[in-house]
C-alpha positions as CSV (number, residue, x, y, z in Angstrom):
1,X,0.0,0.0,0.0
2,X,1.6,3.0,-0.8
3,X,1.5,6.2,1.4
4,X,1.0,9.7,-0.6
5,X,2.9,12.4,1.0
6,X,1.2,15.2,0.9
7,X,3.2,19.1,0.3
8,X,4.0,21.1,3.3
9,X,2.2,23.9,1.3
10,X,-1.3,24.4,2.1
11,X,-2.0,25.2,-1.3
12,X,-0.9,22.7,-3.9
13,X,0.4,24.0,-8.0
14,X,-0.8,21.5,-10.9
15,X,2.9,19.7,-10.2
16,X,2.4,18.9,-7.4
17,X,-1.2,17.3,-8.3
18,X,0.7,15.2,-10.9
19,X,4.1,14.0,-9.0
20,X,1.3,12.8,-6.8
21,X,-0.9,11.0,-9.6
22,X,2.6,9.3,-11.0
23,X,3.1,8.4,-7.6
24,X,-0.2,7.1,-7.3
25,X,0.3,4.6,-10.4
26,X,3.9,3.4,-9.7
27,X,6.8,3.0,-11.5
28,X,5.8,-0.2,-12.4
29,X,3.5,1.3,-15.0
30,X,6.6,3.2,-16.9
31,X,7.4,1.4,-19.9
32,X,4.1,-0.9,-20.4
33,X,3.2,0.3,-23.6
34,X,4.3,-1.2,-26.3
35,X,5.7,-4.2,-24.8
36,X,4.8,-7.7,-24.4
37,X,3.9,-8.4,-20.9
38,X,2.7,-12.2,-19.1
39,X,-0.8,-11.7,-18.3
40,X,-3.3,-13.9,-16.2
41,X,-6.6,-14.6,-17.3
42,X,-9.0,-14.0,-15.0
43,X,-12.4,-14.3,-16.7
44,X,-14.3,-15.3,-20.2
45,X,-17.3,-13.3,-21.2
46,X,-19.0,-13.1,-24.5
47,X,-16.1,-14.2,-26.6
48,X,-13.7,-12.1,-24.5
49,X,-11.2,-13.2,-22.2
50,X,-10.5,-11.2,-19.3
51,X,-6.7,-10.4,-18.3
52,X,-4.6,-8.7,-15.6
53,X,-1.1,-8.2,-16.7
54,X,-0.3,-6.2,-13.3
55,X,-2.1,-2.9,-14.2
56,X,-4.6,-0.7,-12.2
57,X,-7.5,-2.3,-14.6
58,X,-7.8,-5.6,-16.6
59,X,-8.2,-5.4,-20.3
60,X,-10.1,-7.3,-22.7
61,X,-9.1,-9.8,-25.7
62,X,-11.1,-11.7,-28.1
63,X,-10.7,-15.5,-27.8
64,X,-10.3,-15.7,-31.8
65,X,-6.8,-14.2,-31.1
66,X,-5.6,-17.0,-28.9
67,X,-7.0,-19.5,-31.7
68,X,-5.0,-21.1,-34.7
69,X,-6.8,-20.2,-38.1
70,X,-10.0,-21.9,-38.5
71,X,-10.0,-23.5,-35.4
72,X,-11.7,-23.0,-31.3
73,X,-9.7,-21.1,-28.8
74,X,-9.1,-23.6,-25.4
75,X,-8.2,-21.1,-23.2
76,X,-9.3,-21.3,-19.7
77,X,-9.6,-19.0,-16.4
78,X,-6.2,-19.4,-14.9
79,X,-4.3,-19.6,-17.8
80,X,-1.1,-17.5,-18.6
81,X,-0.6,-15.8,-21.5
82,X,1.4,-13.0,-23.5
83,X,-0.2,-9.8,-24.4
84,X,0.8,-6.9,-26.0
85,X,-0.3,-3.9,-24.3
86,X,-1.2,-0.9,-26.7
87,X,-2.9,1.5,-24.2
88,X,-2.2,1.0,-20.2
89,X,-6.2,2.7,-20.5
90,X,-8.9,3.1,-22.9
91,X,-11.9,5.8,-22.2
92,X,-13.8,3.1,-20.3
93,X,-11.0,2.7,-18.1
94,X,-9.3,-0.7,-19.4
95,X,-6.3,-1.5,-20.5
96,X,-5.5,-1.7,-24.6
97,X,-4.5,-6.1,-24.8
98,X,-3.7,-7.7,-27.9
99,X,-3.0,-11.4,-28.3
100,X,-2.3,-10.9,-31.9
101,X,0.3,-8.3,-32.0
102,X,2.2,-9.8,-28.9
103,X,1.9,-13.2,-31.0
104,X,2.9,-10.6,-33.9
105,X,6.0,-9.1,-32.2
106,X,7.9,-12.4,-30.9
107,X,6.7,-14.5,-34.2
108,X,8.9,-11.4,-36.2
109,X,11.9,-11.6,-33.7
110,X,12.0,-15.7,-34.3
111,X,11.1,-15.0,-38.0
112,X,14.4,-12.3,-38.3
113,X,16.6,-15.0,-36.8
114,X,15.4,-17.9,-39.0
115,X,15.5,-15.7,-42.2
116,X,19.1,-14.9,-41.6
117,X,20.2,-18.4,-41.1
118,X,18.3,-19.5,-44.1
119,X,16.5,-22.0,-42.6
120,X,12.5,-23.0,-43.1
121,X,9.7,-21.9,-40.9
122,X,6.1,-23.4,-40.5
123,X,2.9,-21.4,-41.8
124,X,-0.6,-22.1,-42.5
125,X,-2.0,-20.7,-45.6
126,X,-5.6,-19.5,-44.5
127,X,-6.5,-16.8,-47.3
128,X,-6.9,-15.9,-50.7
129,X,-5.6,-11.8,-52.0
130,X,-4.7,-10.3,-55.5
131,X,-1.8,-12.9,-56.9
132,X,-1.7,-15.3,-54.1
133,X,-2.5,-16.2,-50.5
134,X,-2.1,-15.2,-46.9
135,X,0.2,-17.3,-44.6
136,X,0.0,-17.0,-41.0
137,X,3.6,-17.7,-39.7
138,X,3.0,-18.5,-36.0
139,X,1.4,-15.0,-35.5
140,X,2.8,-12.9,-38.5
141,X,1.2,-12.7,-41.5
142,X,3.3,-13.5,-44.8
143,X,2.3,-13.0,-48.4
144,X,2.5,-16.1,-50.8
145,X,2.3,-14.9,-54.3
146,X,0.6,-17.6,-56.9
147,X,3.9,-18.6,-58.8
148,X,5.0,-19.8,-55.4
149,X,2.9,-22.6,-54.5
150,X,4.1,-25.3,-56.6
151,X,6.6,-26.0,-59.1
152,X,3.6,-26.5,-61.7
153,X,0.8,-24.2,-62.0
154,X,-2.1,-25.4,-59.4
155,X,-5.4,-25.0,-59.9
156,X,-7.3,-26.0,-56.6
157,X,-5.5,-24.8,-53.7
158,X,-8.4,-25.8,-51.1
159,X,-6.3,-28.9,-50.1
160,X,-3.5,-26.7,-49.0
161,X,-5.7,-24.4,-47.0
162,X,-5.6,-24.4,-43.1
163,X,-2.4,-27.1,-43.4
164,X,1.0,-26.7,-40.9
165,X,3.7,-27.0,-44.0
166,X,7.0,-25.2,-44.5
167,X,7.5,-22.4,-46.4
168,X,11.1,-20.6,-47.3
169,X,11.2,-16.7,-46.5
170,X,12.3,-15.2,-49.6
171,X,12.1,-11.1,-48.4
172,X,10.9,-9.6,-45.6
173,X,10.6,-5.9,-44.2
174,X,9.5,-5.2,-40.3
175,X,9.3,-1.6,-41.0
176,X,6.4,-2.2,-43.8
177,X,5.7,-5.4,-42.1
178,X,6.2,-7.3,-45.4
179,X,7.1,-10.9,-45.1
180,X,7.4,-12.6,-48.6
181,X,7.4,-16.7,-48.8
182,X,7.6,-19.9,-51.3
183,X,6.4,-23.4,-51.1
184,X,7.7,-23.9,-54.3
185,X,11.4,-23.5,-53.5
186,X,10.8,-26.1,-50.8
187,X,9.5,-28.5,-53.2
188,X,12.6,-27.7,-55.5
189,X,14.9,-28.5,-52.8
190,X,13.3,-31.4,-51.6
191,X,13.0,-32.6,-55.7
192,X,16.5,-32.0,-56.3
193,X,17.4,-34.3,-53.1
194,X,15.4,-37.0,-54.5
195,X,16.6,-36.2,-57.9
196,X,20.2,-36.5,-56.7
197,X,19.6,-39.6,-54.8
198,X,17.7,-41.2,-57.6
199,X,20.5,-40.3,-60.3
200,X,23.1,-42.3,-58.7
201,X,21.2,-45.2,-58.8
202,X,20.5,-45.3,-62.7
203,X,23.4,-46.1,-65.5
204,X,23.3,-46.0,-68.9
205,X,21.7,-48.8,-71.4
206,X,19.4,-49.7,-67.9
207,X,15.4,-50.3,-69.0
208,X,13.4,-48.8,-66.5
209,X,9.3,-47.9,-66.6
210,X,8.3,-44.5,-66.7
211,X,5.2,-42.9,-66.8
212,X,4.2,-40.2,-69.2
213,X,4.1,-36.5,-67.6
214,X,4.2,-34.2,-70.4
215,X,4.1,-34.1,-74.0
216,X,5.7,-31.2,-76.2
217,X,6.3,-30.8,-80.2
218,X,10.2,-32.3,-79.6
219,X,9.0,-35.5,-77.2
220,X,7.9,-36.0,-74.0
221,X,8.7,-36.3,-70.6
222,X,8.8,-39.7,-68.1
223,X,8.8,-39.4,-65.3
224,X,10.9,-42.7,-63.6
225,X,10.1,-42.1,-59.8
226,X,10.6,-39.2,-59.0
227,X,12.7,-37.9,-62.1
228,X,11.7,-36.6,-65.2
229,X,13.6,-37.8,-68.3
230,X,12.8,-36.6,-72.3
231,X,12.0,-39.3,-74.4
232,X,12.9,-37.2,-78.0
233,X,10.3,-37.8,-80.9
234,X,13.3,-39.1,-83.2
235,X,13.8,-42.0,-80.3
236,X,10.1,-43.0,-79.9
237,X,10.2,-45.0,-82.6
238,X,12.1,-46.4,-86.1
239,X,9.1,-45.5,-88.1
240,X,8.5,-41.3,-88.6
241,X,6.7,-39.8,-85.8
242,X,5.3,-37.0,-87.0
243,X,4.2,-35.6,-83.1
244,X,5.1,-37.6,-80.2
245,X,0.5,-37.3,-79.2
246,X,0.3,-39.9,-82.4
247,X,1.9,-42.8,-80.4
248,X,2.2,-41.4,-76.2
249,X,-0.9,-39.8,-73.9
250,X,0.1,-38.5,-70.7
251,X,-0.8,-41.3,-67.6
252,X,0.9,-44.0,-70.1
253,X,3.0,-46.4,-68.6
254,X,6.1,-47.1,-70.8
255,X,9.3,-49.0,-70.8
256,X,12.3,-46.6,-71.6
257,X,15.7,-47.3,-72.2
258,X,18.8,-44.8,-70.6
259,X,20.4,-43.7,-73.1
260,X,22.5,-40.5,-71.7
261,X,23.0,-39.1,-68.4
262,X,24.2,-35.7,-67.2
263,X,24.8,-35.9,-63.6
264,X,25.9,-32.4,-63.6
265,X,22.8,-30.9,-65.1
266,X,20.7,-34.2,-63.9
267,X,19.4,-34.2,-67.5
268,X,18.1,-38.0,-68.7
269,X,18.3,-39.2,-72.5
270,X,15.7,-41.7,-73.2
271,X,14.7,-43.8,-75.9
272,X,12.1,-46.2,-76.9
273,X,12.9,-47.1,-80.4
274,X,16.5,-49.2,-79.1
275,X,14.3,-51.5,-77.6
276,X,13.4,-52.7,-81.0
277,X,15.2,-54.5,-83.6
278,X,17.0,-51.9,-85.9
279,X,15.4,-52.5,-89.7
280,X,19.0,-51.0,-91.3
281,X,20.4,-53.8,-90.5
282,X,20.7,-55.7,-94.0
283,X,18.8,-52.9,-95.9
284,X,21.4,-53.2,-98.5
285,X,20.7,-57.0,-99.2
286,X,17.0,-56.1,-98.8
287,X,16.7,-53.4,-100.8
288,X,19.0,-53.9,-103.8
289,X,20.4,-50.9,-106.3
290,X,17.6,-51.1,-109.3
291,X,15.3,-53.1,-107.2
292,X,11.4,-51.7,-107.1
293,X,9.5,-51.7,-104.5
294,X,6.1,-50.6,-102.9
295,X,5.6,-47.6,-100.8
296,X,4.0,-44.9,-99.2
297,X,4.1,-41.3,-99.2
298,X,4.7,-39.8,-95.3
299,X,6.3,-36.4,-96.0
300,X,5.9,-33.9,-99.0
301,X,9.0,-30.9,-99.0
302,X,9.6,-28.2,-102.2
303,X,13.4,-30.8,-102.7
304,X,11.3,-33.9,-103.0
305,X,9.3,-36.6,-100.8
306,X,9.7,-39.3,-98.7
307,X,8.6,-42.6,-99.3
308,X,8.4,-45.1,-96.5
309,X,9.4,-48.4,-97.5
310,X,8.7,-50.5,-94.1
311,X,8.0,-49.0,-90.4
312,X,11.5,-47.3,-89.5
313,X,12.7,-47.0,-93.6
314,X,12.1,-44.1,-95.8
315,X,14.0,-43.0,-98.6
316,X,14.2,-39.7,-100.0
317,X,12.6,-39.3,-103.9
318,X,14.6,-36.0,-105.2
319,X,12.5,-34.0,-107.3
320,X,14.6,-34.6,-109.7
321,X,13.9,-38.2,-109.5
322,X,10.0,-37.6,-110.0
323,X,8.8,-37.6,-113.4
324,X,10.3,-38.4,-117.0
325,X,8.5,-35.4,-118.2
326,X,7.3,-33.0,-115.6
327,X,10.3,-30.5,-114.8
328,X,10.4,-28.1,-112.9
329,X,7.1,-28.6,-110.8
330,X,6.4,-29.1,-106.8
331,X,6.3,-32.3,-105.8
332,X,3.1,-32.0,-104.3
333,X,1.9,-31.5,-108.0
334,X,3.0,-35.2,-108.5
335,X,2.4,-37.4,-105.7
336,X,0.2,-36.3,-102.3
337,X,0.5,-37.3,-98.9
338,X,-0.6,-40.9,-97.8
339,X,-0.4,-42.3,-101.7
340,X,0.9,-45.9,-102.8
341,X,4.1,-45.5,-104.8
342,X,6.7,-47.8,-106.7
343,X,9.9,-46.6,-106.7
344,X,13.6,-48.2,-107.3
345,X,16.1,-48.0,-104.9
346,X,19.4,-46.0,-106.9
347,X,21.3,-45.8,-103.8
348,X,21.7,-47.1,-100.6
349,X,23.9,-46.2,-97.3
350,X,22.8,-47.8,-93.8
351,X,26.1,-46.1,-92.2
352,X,24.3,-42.8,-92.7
353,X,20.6,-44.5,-92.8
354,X,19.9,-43.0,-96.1
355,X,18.4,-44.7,-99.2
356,X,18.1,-42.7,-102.5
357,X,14.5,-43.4,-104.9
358,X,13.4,-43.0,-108.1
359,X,10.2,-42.9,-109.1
360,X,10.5,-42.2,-112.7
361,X,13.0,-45.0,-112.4
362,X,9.8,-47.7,-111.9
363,X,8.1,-46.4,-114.6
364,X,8.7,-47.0,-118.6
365,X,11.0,-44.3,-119.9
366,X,8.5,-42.3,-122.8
367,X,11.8,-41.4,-124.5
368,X,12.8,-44.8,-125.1
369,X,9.3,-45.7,-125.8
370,X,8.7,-43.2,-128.1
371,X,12.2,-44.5,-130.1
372,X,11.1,-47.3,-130.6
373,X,8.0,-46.3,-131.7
374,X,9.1,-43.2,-134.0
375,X,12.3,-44.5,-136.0
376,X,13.9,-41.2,-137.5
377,X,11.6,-40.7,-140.5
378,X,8.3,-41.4,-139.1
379,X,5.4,-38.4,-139.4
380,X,3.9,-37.6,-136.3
381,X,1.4,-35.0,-135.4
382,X,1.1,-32.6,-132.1
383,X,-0.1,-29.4,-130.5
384,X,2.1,-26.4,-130.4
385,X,3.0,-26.3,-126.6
386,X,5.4,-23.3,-126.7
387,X,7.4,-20.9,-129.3
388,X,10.2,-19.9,-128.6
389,X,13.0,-18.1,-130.4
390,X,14.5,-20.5,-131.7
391,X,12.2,-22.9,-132.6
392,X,8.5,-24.4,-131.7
393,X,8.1,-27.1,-129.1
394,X,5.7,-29.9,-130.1
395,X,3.7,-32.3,-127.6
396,X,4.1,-35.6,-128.9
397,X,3.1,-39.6,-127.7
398,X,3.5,-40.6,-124.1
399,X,3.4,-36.6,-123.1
400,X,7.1,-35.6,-124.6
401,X,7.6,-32.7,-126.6
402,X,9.8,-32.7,-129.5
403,X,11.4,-30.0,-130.8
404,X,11.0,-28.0,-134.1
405,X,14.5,-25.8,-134.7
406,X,13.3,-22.5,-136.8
407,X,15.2,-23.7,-139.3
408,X,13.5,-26.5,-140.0
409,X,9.6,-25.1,-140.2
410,X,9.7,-23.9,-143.4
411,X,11.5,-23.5,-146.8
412,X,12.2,-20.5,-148.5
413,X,12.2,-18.1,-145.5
414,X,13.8,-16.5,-142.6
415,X,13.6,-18.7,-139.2
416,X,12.2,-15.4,-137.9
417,X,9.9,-15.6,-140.8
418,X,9.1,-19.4,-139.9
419,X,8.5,-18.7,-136.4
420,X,5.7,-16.3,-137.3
421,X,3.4,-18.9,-139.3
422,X,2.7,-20.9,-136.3
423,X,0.9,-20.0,-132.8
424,X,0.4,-22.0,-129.7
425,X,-2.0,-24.4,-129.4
426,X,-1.9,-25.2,-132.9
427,X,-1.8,-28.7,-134.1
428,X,1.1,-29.7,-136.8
429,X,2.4,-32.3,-138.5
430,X,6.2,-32.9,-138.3
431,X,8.6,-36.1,-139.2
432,X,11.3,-36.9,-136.8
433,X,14.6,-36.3,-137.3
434,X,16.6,-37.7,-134.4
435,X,15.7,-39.2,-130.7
436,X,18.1,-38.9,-128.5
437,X,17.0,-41.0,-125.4
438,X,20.2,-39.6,-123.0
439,X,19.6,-36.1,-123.3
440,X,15.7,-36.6,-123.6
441,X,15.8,-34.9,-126.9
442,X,12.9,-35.1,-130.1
443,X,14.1,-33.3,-133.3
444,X,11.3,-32.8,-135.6
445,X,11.1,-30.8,-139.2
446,X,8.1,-29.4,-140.7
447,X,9.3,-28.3,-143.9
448,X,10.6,-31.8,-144.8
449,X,7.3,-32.8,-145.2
450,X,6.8,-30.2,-147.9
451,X,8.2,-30.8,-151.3
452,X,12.2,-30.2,-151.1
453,X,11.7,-32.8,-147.7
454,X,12.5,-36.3,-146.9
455,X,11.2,-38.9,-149.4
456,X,8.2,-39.4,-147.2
457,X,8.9,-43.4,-146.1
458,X,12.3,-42.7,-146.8
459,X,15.0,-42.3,-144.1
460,X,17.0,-38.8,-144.2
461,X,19.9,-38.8,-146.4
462,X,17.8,-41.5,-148.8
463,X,20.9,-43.5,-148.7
464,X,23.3,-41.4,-150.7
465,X,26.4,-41.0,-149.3
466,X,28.4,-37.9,-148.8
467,X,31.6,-38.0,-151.9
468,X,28.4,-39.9,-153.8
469,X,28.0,-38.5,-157.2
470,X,24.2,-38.2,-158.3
471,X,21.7,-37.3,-161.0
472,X,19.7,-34.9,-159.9
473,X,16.7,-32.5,-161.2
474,X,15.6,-29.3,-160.7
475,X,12.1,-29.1,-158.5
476,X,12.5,-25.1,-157.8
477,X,14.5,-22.4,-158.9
478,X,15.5,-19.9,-156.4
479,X,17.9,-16.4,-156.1
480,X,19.6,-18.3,-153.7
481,X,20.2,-21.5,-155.6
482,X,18.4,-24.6,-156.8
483,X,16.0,-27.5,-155.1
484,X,16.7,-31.0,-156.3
485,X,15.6,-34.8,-156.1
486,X,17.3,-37.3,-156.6
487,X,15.8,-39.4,-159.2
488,X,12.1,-39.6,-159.1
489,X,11.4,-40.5,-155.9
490,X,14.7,-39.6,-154.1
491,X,15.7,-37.8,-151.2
492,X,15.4,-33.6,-152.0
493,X,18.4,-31.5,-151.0
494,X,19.6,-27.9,-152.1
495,X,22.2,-26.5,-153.9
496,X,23.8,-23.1,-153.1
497,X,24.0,-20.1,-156.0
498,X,28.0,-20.9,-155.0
499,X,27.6,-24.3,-156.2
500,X,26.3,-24.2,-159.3
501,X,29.5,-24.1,-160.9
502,X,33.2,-22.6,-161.0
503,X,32.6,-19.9,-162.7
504,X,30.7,-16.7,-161.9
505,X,28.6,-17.3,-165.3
506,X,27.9,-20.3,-164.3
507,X,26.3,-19.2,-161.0
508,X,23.2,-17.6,-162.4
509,X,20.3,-20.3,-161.0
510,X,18.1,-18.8,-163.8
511,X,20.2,-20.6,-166.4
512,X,18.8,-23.9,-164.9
513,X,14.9,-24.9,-165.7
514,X,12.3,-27.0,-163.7
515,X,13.0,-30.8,-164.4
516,X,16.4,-30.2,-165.8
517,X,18.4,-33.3,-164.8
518,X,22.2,-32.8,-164.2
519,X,25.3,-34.5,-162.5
520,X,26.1,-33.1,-159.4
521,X,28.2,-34.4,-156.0
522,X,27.4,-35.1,-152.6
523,X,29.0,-32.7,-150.1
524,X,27.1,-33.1,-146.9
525,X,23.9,-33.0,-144.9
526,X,22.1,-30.2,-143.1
527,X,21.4,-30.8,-139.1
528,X,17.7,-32.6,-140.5
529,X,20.4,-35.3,-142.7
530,X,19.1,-33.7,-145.5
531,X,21.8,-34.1,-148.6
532,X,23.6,-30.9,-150.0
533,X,24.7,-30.9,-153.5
534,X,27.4,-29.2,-155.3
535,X,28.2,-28.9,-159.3
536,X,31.1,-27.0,-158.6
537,X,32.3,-29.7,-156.2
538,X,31.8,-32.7,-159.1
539,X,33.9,-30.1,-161.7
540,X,36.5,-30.0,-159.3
541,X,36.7,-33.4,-158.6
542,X,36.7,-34.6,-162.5
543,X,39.8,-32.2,-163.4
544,X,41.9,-33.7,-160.3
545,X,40.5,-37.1,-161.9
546,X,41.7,-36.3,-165.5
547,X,45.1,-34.9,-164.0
548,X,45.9,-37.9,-162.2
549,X,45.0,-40.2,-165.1
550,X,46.4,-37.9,-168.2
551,X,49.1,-36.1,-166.7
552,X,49.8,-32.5,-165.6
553,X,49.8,-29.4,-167.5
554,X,53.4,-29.2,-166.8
555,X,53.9,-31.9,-169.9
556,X,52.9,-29.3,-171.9
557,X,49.5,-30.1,-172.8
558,X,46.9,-27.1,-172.0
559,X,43.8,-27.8,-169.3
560,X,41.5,-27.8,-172.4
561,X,43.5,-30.5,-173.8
562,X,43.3,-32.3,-171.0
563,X,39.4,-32.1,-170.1
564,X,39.0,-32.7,-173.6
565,X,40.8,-35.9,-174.1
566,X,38.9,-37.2,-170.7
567,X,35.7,-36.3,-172.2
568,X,35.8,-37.8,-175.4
569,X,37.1,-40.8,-173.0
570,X,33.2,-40.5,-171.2
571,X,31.5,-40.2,-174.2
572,X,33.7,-42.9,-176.6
């Protein structure tokens, strides 16, 4: 009990009123605010418990505060507990208690310590807020943001409500009272344990079963207990895979062979297709050079397609391999997706797992075929498919195109000239000059079907020889020479203005009339084998012929004398 002392004055000042009042209350009551003080509880009424912490009046506390989240208070008159005391008196005299921020105040203090030495602390989640959830840490309230409460996106977080578990303090502020914490980094650390422990235990070549987690564009992932390993698409299987969902669902249970491990990155390698029997083996002796075979389309690129000859071998068909006939075009344009092919194997190599096709290759070549149908000669008929400028392409028999050169459309004009009298899409006749079956090559001429031509059923040249001297005669006169036949049903051929004799007198085509028959020699053939004749060639030839059989002008006899003598020899 403590004695007031009353001043010797008989009229107190305000001071002296208050060094009495602080008197009154103690010293004991310095310092109580805003501190944590051991309390007694004296009393529960209406959800409140009633407790002296030492103070001239009790203070009140709700019993939720002394509860864990979503659960009863079982506090009970008697009991001793920590408060923190905001007010040492409110306006209806009582003291200012709080459970919550004395629970508040030490939970920070053990919170400040663990956080520095990195270690765990235990939280219950018991809230939802903008981009995460509310954690109560043993009386301090800690934000867990979304990306934080597993290592995979959750979507019900109701089973992790109101559940004692650890969390890792990533940040935290007292000042601003910001505490910041993961689930997910535990779950990392605790996975990269397992991971570690699990690792040491697996070795290359081992087959384990896995089951299927996830499934991407480049494989999937298995997971073997604990450990996630990709299982690539091009090691699923020997046959193309087009997307690892065509042959693997997630939940699948599937037997994976180890193929590489990293145990510094803890990265797995496996495979499914070395479980199987490799079909390269003996694809050489299976699939022979020039053999044909069935196949099927799987893949379609601009550089050609692929052609699958049995599950795990495809060969590659370039498009240069495609068609006899069709250049130049997409392959898409020849074959589609899915289709039932033959093709001939041109080369194979099972080091590299690569077998070249042919498709053109299985089919009958039209050039050949169109040799053997067309012998040099033969008239055939066609569209105009394209002029160019320097001749007209034809579309012939078993869809080739032979080629008409300018200078064989027409006689008696210009190959500009010749170009002009014809227009795509018009249908001409034409004989063939040469096939040539390597080089995929049709000559045709449209003018040797007009008189100065081939003897029609005759092959070109007729059978006279170059050095062959002929009788000729005279089907056309022209400024630039003369058109001949041989006999009367002979090959035609021309001779040049030049031609018609030594002389410059005797180069005057007008001095020659239409069926005029004259000697004249064989020099040559034009690019259709047609013959080329020369007079001037034949004269040349007779006066070396009369030299060498009467002797040279250098025995005094004159040139005249010579020709002479040999032609009275022809005629006698």
């Amino acid at each position: 009990m403590k004695v007031l002392h009353l001043a010797t004055t008989a009229f107190p000042s305000r001071d002296d009123f208050a060094a009495l009042l602080n008197e009154s209350l103690g010293g004991e009551n310095e310092g109580f605010e805003g501190r944590v003080v051991t309390g007694t509880v004296t009393g529960i009424e209406n959800d409140m418990a009633v407790i002296d912490v030492g103070l001239k009046s009790e203070g009140r506390v709700p019993l939720r505060e002394f509860a864990a989240p979503g659960q009863k208070s079982d506090l009970k008159v008697g009991d001793t507990v920590e408060v923190y005391v905001d007010r040492i008196e409110n306006l209806h005299g009582e003291a200012m208690l709080s459970r919550d921020r004395a629970r508040r105040e030490a939970a920070w203090d053990k919170l400040e310590t663990e956080y520095a030495a990195g270690n765990r602390v235990e939280g219950v989640i018991f809230g939802r807020v903008k981009g995460g959830f509310t954690v109560d840490l043993g009386g301090a309230v800690a934000f867990l943001p979304g990306s934080q409460v597993d290592i995979r996106p959750v979507r019900d977080v109701g089973p992790l409500m109101d559940l004692p578990q650890p969390f890792q303090i990533l940040k935290m502020d007292r000042r601003r009272g910001n505490i910041v914490v993961s689930r997910r980094a535990i779950l990392e650390e605790t996975r990269a344990e397992q991971r570690s422990g699990l690792i040491q235990s697996l070795t290359e070549g081992q087959v384990v079963d896995g089951v299927v987690k996830n499934i991407t564009d480049y494989g999937a992932f298995v997971d073997l207990g604990g450990i996630d390993g990709l299982l690539h698409v091009t090691d699923i299987s020997y046959k193309r895979v087009g997307h690892p969902s065509e042959v693997l669902n997630i939940g699948d249970t599937v037997k994976v062979q180890i193929i590489r491990i990293n145990r510094e990155t803890q990265r797995i390698s496996l495979g499914m297709k070395q479980l199987e029997s490799d079909p390269w083996e003996g694809a050489s002796a299976k699939y022979p050079i020039g053999g044909v075979f069935q196949g099927r389309v799987t893949n379609i690129t601009e550089y050609g397609a692929f052609v699958e000859l049995e599950p795990g071998i495809e060969g590659l068909v370039h498009v240069s391999e495609m068609s006899w006939t069709k250049k130049n075009v997409h392959p898409g344009k020849i074959v589609s997706t899915s289709q039932e092919v033959e093709v001939a194997v041109l080369e194979v190599d099972e080091e590299k797992r690569r077998i070249s096709l042919g498709l053109k290759q299985a089919q009958a070549n039209p050039w050949s075929a169109f040799a053997e149908k067309h012998p040099v000669g033969t008239e055939v008929e066609g569209e105009v498919k394209n002029a160019t400028e320097f001749g007209l392409f034809v579309g012939l028999d078993g869809d080739v195109d032979g080629m008409v050169h300018m200078s064989d459309i027409a006689w008696g004009v210009t190959g500009e000239e010749a170009l002009n009298l014809h227009h795509k899409g018009e249908t001409v006749k034409a004989v063939v000059l040469d096939v040539d079956v390597e080089k995929e090559r049709i000559s045709l001429g449209m003018k040797q079907l007009e008189r100065g031509g081939v003897a029609k059923g005759g092959t070109a040249g007729g059978g006279v020889s170059k050095n062959e001297t002929v009788t000729v005669t005279v089907l056309e006169v022209r400024d630039g020479g003369l058109e001949v036949q041989v006999g009367d049903d002979g090959p035609t051929g021309f001779i040049k203005r030049t031609d018609l004799g030594r002389d410059r007198d005797e180069q005057r085509p007008e001095r020659f009339q239409i069926g005029q028959k004259f000697d004249a020699l064989v020099i040559g053939f034009d690019r259709s084998k047609k013959p080329n004749f020369s007079i001037k060639a034949l004269q040349i030839a007779e006066e070396k012929q009369a030299v060498a059989q009467y002797g040279s002008s250098d025995s005094g006899a004159s040139l005249g004398d010579i020709l002479g003598e040999a032609l009275k020899q022809k005629q006698g």
